[in-house]
RODO-167596 format. One line per 2 residues: number of its first residue (from 1); their letters; for each residue x, y, z of N, C-alpha, C. Coordinates in nm, 2 decimals. Layout:
NUM> a> X Y Z X Y Z X Y Z  ...
end
This chain:
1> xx> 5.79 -1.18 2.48 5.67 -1.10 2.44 5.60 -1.17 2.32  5.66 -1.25 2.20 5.64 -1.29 2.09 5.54 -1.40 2.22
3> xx> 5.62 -1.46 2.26 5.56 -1.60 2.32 5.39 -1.55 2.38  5.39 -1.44 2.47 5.30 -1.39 2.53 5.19 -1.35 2.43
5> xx> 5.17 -1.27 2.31 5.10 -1.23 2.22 5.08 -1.35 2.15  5.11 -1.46 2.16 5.08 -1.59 2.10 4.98 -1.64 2.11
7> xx> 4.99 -1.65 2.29 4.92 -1.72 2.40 4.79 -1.65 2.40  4.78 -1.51 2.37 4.65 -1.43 2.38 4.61 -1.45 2.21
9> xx> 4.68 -1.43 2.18 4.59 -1.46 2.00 4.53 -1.61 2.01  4.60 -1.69 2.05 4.53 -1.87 2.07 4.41 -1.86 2.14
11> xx> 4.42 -1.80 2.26 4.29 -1.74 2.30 4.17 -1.70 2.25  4.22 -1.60 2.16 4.15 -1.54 2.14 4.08 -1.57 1.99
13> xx> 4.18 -1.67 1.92 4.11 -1.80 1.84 4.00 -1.90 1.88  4.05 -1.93 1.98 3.92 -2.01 2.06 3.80 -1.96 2.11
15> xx> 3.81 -1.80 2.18 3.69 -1.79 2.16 3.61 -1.75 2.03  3.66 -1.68 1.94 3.63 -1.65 1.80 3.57 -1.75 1.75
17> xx> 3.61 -1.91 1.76 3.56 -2.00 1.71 3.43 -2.06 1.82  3.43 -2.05 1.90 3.31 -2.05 2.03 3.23 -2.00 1.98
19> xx> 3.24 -1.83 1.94 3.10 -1.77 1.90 3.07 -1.79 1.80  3.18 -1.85 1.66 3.14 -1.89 1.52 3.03 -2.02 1.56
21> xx> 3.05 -2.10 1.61 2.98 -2.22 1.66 2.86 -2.16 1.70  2.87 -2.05 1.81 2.72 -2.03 1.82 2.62 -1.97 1.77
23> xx> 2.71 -1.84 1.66 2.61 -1.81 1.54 2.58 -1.92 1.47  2.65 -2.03 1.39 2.58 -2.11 1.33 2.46 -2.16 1.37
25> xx> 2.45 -2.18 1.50 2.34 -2.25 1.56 2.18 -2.17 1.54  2.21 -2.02 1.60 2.12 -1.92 1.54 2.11 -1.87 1.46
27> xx> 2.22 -1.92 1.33 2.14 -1.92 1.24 2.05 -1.99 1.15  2.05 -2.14 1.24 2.00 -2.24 1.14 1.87 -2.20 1.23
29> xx> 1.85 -2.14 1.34 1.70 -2.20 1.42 1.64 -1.99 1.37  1.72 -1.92 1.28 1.66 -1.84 1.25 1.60 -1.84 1.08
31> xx> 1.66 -1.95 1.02 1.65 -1.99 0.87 1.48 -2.10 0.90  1.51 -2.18 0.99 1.38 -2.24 1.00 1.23 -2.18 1.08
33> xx> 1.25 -2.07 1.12 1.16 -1.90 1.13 1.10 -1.88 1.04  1.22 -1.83 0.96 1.19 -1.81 0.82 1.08 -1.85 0.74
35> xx> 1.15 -2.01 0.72 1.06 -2.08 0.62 0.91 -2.12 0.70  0.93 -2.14 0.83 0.79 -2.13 0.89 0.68 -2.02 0.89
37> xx> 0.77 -1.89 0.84 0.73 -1.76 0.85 0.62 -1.75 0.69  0.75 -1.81 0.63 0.69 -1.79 0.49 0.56 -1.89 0.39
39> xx> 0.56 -2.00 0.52 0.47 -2.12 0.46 0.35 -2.08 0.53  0.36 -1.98 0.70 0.21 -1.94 0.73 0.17 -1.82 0.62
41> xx> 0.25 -1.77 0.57 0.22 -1.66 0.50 0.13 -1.68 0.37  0.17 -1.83 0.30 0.07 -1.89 0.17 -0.02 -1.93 0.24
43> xx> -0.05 -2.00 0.35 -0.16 -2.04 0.44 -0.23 -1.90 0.42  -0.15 -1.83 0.48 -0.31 -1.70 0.50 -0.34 -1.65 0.36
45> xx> -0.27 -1.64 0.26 -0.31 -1.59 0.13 -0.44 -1.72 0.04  -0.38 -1.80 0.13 -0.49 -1.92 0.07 -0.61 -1.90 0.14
47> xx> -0.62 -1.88 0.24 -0.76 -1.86 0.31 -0.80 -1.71 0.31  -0.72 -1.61 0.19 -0.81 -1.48 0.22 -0.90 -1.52 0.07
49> xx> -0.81 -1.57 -0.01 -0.87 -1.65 -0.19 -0.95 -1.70 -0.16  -1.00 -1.82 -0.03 -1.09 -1.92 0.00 -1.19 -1.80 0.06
51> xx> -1.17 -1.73 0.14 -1.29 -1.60 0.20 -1.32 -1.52 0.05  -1.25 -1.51 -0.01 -1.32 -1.42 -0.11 -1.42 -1.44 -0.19
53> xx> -1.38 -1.61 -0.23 -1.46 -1.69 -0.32 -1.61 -1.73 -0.23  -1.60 -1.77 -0.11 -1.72 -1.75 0.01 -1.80 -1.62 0.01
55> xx> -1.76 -1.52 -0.05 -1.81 -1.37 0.00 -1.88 -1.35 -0.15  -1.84 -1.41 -0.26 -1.88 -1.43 -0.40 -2.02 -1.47 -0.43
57> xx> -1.99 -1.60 -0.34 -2.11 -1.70 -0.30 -2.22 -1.65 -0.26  -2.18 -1.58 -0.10 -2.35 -1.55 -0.05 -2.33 -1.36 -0.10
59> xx> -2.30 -1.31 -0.18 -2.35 -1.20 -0.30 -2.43 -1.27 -0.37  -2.40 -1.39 -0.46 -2.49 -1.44 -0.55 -2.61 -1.49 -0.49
61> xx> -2.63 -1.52 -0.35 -2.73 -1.57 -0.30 -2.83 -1.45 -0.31  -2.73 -1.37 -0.21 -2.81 -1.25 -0.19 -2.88 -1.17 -0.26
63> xx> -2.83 -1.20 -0.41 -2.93 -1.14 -0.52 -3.03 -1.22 -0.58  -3.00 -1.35 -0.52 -3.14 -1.43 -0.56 -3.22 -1.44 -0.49
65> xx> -3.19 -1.38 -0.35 -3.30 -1.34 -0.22 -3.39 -1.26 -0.26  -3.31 -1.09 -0.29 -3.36 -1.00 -0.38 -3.45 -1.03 -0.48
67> xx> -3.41 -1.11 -0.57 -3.52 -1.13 -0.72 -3.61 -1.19 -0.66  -3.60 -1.31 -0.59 -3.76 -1.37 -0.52 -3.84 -1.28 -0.46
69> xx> -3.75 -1.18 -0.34 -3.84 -1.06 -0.31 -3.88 -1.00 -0.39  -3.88 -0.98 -0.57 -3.94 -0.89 -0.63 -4.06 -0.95 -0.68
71> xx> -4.01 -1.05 -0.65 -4.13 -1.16 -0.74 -4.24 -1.18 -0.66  -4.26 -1.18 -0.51 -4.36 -1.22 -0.42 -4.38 -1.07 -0.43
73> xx> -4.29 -0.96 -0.43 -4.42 -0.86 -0.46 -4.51 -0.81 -0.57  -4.44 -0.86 -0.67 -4.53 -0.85 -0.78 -4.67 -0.94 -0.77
75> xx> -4.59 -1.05 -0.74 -4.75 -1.18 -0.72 -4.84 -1.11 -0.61  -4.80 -1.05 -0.52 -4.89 -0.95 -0.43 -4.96 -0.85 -0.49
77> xx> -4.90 -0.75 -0.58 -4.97 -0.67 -0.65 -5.05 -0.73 -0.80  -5.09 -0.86 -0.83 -5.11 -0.92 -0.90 -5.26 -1.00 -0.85
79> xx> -5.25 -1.06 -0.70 -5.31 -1.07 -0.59 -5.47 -1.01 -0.60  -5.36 -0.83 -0.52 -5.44 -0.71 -0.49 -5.59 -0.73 -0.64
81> xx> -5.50 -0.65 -0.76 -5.56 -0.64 -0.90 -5.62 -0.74 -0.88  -5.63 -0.91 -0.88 -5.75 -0.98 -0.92 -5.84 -0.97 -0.82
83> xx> -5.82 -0.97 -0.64 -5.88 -0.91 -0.56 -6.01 -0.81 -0.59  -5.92 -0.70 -0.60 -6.03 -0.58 -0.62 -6.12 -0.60 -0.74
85> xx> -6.13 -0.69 -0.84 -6.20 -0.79 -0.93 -6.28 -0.82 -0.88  -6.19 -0.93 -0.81 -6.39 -1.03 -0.75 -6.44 -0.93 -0.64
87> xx> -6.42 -0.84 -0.60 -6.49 -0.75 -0.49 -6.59 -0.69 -0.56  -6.51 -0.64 -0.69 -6.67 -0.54 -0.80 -6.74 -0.65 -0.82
89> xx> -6.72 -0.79 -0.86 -6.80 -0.86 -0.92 -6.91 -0.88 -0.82  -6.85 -0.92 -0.64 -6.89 -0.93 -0.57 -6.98 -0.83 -0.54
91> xx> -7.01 -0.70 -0.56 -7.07 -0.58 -0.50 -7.19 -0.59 -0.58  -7.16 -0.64 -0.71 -7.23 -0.61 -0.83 -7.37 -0.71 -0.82
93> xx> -7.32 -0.86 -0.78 -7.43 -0.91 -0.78 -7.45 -0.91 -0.58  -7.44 -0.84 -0.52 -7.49 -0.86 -0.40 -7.64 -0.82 -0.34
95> xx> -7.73 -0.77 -0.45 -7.85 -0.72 -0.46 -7.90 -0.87 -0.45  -7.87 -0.98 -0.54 -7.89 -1.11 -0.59 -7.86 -1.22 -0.42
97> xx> -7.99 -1.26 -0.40 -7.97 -1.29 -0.24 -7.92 -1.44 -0.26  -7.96 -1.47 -0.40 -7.87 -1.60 -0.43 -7.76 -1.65 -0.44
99> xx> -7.67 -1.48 -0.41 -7.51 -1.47 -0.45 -7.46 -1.50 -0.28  -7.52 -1.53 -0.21 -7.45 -1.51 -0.11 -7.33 -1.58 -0.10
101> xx> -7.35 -1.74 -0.11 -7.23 -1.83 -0.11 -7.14 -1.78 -0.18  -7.18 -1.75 -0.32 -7.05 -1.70 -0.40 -6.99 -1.59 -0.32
103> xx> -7.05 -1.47 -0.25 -6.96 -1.40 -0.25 -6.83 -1.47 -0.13  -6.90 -1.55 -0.04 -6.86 -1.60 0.05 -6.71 -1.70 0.01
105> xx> -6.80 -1.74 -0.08 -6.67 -1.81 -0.16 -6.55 -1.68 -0.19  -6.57 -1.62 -0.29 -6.45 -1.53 -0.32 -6.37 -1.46 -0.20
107> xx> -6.50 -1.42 -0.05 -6.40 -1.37 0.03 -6.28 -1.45 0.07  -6.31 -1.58 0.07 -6.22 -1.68 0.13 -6.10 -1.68 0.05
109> xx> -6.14 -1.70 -0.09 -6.05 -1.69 -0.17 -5.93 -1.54 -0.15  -6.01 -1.44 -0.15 -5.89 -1.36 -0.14 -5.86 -1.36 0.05
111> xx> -5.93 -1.39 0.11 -5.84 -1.40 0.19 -5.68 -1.51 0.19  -5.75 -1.61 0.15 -5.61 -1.72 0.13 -5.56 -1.64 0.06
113> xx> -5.55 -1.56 -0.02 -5.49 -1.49 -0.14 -5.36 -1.41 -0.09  -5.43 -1.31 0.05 -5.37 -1.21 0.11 -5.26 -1.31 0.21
115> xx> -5.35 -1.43 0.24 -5.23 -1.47 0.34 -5.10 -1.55 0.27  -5.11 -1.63 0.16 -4.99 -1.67 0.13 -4.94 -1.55 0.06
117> xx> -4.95 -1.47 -0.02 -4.86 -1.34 -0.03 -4.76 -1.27 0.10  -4.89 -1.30 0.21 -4.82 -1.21 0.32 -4.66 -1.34 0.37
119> xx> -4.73 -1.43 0.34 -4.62 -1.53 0.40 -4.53 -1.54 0.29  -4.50 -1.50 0.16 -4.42 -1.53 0.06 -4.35 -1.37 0.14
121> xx> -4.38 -1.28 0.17 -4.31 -1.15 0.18 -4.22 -1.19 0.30  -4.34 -1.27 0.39 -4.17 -1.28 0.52 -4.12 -1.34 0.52
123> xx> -4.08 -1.49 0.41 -4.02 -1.56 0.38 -3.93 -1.47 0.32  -3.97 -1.36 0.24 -3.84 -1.33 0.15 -3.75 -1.19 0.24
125> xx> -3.87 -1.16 0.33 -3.77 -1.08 0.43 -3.66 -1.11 0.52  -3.73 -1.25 0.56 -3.66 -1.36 0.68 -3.53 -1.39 0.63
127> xx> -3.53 -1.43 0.50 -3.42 -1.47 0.40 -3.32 -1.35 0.38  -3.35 -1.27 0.35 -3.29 -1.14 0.31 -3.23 -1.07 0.46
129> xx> -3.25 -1.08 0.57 -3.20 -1.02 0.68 -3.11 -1.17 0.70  -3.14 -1.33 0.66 -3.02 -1.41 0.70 -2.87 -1.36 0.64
131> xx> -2.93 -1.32 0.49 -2.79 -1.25 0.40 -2.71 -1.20 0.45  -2.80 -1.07 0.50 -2.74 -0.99 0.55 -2.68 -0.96 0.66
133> xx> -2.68 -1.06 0.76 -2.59 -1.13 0.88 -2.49 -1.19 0.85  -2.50 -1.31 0.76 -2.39 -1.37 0.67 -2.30 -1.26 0.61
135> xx> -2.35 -1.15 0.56 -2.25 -1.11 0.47 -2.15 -1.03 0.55  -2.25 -0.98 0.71 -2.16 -0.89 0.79 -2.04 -1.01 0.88
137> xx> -2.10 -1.10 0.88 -2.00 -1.18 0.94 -1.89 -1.23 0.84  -1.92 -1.25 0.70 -1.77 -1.25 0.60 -1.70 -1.15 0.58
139> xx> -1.77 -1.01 0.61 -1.68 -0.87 0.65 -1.62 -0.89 0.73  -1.65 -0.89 0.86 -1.59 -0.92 0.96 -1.50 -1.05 0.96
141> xx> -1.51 -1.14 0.89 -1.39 -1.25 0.91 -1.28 -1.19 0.83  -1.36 -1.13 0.69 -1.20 -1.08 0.61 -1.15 -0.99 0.67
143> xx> -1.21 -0.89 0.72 -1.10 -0.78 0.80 -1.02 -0.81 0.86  -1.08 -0.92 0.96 -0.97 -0.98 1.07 -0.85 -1.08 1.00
145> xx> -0.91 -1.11 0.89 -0.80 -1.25 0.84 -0.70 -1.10 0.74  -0.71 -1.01 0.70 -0.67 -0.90 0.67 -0.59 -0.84 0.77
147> xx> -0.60 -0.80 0.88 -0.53 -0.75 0.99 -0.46 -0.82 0.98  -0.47 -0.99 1.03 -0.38 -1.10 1.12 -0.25 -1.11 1.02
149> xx> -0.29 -1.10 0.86 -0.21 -1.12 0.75 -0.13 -0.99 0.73  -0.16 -0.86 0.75 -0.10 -0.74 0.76 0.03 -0.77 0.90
151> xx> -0.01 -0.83 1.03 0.04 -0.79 1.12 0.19 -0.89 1.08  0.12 -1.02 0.99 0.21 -1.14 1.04 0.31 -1.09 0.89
153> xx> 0.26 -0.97 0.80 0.38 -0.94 0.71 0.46 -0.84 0.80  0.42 -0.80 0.89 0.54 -0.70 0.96 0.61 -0.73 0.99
155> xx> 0.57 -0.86 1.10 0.70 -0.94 1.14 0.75 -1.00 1.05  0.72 -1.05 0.96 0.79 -1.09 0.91 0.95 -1.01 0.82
157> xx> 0.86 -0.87 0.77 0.95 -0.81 0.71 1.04 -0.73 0.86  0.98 -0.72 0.98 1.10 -0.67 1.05 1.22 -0.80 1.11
159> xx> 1.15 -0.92 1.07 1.22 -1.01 1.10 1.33 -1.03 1.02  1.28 -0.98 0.87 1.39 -1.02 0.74 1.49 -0.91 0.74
161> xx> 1.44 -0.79 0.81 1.49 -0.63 0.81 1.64 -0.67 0.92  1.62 -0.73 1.03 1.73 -0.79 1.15 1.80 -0.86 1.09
163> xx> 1.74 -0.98 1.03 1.81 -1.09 0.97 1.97 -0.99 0.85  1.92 -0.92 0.78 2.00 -0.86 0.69 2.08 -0.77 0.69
165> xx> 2.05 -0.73 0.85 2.09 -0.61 0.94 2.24 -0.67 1.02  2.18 -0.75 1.06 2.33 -0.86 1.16 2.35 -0.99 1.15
167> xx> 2.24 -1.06 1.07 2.30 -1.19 1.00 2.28 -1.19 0.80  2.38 -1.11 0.77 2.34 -1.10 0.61 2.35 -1.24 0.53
169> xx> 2.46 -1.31 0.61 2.44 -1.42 0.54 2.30 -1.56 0.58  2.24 -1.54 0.65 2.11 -1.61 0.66 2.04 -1.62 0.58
171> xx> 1.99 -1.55 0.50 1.85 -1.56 0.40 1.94 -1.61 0.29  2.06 -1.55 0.24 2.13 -1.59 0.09 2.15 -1.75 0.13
173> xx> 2.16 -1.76 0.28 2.22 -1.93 0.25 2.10 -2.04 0.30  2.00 -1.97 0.30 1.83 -2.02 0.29 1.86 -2.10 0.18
175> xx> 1.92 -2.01 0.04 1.89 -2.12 -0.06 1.95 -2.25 -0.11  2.06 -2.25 -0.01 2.16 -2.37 0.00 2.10 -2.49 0.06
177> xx> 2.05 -2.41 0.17 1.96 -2.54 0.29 1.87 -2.58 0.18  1.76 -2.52 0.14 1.68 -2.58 0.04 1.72 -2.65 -0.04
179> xx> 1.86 -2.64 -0.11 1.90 -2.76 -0.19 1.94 -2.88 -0.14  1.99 -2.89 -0.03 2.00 -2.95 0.05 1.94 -3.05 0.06
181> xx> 1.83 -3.00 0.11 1.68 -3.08 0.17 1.64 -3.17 0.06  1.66 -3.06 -0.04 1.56 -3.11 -0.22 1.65 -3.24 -0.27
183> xx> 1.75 -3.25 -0.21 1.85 -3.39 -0.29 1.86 -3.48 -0.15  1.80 -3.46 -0.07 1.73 -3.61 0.02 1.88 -3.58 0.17
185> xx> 1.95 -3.46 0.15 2.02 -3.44 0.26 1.95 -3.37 0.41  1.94 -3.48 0.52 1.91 -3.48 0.65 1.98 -3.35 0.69
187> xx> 1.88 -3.28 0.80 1.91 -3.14 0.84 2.03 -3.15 0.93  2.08 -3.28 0.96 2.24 -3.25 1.08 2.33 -3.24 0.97
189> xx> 2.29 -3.31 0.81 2.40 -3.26 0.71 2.43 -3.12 0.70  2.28 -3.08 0.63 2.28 -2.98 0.62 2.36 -2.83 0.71
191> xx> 2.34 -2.86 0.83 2.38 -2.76 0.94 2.51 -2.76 0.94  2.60 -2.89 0.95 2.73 -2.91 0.92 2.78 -2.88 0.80
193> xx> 2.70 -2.86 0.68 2.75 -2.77 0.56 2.75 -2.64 0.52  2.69 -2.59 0.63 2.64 -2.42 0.68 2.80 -2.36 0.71
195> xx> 2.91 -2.44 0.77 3.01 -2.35 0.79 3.03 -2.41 0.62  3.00 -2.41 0.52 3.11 -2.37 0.40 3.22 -2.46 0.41
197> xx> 3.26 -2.51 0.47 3.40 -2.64 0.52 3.39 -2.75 0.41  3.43 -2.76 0.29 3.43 -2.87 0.23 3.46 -3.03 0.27
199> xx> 3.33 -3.11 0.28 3.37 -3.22 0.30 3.34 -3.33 0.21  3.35 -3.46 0.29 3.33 -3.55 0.17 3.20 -3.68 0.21
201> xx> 3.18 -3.72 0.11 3.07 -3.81 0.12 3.12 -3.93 0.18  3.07 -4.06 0.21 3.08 -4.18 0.29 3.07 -4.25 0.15
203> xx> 3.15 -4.37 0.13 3.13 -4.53 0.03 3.01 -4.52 0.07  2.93 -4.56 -0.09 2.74 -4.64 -0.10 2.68 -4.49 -0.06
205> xx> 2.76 -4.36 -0.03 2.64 -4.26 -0.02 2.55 -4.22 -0.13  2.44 -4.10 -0.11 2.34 -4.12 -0.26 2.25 -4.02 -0.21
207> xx> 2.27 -3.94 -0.33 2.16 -3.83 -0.35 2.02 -3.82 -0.46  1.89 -3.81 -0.39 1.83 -3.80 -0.48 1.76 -3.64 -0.58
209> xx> 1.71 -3.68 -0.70 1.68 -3.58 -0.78 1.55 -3.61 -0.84  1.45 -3.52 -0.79 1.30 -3.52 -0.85 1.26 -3.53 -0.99
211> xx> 1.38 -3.43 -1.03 1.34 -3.38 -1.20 1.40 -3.56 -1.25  1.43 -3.65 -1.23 1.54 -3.77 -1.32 1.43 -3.86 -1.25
213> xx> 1.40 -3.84 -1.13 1.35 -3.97 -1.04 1.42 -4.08 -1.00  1.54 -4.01 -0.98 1.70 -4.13 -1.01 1.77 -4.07 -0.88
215> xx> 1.78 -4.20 -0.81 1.92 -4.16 -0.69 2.06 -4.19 -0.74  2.17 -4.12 -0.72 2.28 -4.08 -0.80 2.40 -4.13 -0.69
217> xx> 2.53 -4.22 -0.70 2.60 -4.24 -0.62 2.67 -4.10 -0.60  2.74 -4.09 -0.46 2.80 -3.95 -0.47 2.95 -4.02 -0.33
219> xx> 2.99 -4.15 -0.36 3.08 -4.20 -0.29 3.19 -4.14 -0.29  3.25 -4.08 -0.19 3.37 -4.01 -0.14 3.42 -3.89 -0.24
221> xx> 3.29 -3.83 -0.25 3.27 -3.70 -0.36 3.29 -3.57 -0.33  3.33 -3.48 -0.27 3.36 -3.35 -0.23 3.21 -3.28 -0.21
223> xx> 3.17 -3.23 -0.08 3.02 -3.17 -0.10 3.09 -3.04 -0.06  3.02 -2.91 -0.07 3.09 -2.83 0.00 2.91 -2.69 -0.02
225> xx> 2.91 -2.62 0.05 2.83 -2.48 0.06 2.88 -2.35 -0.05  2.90 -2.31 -0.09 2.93 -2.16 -0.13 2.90 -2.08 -0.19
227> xx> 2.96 -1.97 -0.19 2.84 -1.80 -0.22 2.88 -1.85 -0.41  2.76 -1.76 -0.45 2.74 -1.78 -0.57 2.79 -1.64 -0.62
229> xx> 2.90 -1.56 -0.65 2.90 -1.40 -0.70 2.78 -1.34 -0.79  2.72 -1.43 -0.92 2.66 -1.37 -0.99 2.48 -1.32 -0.89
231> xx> 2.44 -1.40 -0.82 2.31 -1.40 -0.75 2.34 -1.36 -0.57  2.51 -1.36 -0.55 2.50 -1.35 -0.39 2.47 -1.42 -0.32
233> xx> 2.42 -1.57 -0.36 2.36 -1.63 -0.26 2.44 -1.79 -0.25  2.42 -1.87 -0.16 2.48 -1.94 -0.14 2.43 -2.08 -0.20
235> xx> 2.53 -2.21 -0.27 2.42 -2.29 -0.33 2.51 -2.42 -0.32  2.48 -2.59 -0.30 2.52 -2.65 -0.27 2.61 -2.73 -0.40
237> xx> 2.74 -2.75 -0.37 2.81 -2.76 -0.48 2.89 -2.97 -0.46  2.88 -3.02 -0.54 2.97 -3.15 -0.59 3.09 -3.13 -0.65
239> xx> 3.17 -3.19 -0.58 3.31 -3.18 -0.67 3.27 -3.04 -0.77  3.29 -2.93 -0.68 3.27 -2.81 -0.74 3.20 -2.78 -0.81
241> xx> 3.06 -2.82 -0.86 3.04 -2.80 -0.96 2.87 -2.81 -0.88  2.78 -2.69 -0.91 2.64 -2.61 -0.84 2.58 -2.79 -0.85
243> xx> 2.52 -2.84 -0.78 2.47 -3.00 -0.76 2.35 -2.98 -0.86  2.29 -2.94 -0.90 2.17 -2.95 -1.02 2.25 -3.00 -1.12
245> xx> 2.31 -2.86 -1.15 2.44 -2.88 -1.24 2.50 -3.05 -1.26  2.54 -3.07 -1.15 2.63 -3.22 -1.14 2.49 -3.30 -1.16
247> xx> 2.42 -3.30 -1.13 2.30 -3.42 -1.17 2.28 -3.44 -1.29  2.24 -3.33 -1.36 2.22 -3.29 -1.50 2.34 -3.38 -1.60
249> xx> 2.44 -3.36 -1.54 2.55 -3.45 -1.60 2.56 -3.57 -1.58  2.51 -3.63 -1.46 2.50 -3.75 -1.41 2.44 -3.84 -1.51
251> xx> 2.31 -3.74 -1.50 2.20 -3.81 -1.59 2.21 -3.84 -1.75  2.30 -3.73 -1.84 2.35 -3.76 -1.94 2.46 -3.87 -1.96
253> xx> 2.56 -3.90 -1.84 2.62 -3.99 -1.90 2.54 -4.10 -1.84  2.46 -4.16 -1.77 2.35 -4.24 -1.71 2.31 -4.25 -1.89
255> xx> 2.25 -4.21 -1.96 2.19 -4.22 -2.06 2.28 -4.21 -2.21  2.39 -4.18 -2.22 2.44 -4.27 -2.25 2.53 -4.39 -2.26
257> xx> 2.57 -4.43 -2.14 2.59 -4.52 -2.06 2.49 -4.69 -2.16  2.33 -4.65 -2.11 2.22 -4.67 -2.16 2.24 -4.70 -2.30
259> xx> 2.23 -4.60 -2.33 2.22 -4.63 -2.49 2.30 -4.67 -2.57  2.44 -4.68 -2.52 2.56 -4.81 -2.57 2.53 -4.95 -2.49
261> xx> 2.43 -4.96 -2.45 2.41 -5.09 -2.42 2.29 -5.15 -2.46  2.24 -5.08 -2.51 2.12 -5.11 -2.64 2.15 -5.13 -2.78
263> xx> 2.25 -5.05 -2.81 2.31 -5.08 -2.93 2.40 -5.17 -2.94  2.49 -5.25 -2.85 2.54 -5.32 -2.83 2.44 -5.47 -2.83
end
């Protein structure tokens, strides 16, 4: 019986480790969702900023449309007033058979008068209904770039809502992968440090660090994944110790290392 209950627990280790293998797998191709999820997400925040600042634009236009329209109607009613001027003057000497040219002259005059006014008004009409197409088409783009950005937070948050629901450890060990990536470790590392399984570096291996601008030997050094108790989340560790952490130290004795050989 001992022997038999053996045989089925071995079993039933093997498949346990079958499906542990194949959650890992979903969870790395649900971590990289994620961060795809989260970088269209600054994409669309950047282009509702970039439409807003667009929508700013032709408002300012559109009130300089406005002020010119107020201005071609004043020069119209400015027009009129010197108009109805030369008309008295014109009435006044029209008894005077000598006046004819003159008056002839002044009609012309206000006729040119009437016509570039009339054409300053439909210039500023023409202009003022372009605004106002523009501006219904930046409504219309922000609504829709509003919607698209509403819809793609749903999924997202029902995606994060599953994620925490039946893989809780996915999003906390998001921030492991990112350290990962950030010290120059290739994504087959990374995935193979996802089971948590402490392993070890290769002779001449090397990680790099942005903040130092320094790659760091890390030759047959202990890497390993694990949960962090204070924050819950999971973070990439050197010979035990959080890998920022170990750099930070690297770099101190790197410097003085250094600086006994200057004083020397």
């Amino acid at each position: 019986e001992l022997y038999s209950e053996h045989t089925r627990l071995t079993e039933a280790n093997s498949s346990l480790a079958a499906k542990n293998k194949s959650l890992a797998y979903t969870n790395a191709g649900l971590s990289e969702e994620a961060t795809r999820l989260s970088a269209q997400r600054e994409n669309l925040a950047a282009d509702n900023e970039r439409l807003t600042v667009e929508k700013k634009e032709y408002e300012a236009q559109t009130s300089e449309a406005r002020q010119e329209a107020e201005t071609a109607m004043r020069e119209r009613d400015e027009a009129k007033a010197e108009r109805d001027a030369q008309r008295k003057e014109a009435v006044s000497n029209i008894a005077n058979i000598f006046t004819g040219s003159k008056t002839k002259r002044l009609e012309a005059e206000v006729a040119r008068k009437d016509n570039e006014i009339r054409e300053l008004k439909d210039r500023a009409e023409a202009r003022e209904q372009d605004f106002r197409r523009e501006m219904s088409n930046l409504s219309d783009n922000l609504r829709r770039q509003k919607e698209s950005e509403a819809s793609t937070i749903r999924i997202h948050n029902y995606l994060e809502t599953d994620l925490n629901t039946f893989f809780p450890d996915v999003l906390p060990m998001l921030e492991a992968a990112r350290e990962c990536r950030e010290v120059g470790l290739s994504d087959t590392v990374t995935r193979a440090l996802l089971d948590q399984k402490p392993r070890y570096f290769k002779e001449g291996a090397t990680i790099h660090s942005e903040t130092y601008r320094q790659d760091f030997d890390v030759s047959n050094a202990e890497v390993q994944i694990k949960r962090n108790p204070t924050d819950n989340k999971f973070h990439l560790h050197i010979n035990g110790t959080r890998v920022f952490q170990w750099l930070k130290e690297q770099w101190q004795k790197l410097k003085q290392t250094f600086s006994r050989g200057i004083r020397r």
